[in-house]
C-alpha positions in Angstrom: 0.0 0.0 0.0 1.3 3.4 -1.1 0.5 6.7 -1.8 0.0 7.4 -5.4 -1.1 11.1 -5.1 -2.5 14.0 -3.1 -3.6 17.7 -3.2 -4.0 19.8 -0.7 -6.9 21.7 0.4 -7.8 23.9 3.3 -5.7 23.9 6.1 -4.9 20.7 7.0 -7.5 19.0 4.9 -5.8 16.7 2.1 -7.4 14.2 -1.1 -5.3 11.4 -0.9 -5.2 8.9 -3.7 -3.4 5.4 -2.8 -2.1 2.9 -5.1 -5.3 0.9 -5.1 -7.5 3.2 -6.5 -8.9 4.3 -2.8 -9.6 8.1 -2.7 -10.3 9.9 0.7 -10.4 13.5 1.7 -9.6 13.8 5.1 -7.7 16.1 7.7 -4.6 15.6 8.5 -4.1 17.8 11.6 -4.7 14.8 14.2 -1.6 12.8 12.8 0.7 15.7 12.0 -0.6 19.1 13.7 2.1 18.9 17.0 4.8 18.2 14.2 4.5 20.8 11.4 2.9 24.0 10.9 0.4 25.2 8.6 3.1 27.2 6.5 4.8 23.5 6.4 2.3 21.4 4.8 3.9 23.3 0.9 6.9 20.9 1.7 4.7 17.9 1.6 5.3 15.0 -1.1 5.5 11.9 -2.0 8.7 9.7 -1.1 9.2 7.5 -4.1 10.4 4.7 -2.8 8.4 4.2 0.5 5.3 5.9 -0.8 4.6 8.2 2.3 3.6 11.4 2.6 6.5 13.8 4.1 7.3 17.4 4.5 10.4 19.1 5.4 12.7 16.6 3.2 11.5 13.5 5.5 11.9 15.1 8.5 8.2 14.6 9.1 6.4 12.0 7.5 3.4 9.7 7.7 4.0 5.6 6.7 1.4 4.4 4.0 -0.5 1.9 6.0 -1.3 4.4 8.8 -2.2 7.1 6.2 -4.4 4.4 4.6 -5.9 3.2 8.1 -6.8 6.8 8.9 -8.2 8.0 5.5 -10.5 4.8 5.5 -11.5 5.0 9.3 -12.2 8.9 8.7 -14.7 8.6 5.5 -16.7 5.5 7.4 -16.7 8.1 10.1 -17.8 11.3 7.8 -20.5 9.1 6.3 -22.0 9.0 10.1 -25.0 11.4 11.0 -23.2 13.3 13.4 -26.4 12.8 15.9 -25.3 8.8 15.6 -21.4 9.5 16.5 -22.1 12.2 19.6 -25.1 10.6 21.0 -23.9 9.8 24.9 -24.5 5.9 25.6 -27.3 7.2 28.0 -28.6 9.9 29.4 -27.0 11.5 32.3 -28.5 11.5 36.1 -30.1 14.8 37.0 -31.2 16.3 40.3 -34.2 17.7 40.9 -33.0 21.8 41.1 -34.6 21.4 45.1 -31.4 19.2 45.7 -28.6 20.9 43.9 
């Protein structure tokens, strides 16, 4: 699994392209944001031969199979309604206002 190709968007946001055909928009901040600031992501590209994407010459860089794992796991979670994903597990306990 590699990266074949990728544009960048808005801020951290990226299209990634992989060597399977596989196309995902996703952003990128989780995975990089601590390493690399938004003036960095310019330097990103491909490294030919391990197929990752980096920026600053490899001094920051993201393997393919994460990249892969991440763009797949965020467009299943995109495709969510976003009532589904932030819905608690159950409803918290309340007082009545007489006991608080």
């Amino acid at each position: 699994m590699k990266l074949a190709a990728f544009e960048r968007r808005v801020g951290f946001e990226f299209a990634l392209t992989f060597d399977t055909g596989e196309r995902a928009t996703v952003d990128l901040e989780p995975l990089i944001g601590n390493y690399i600031s938004t003036e960095e992501l310019s330097t990103g590209e491909i490294d030919p031969e391990w197929g990752c994407l980096q920026f600053q010459q490899g001094s920051v860089d993201i393997e393919p199979n994460t990249l892969y794992r991440y763009a797949m796991d965020s467009t299943a979670t995109k495709g969510r309604s976003s009532s589904v994903v932030a819905r608690p597990a159950r409803k918290p306990h309340r007082e009545p206002a007489s006991r608080r």
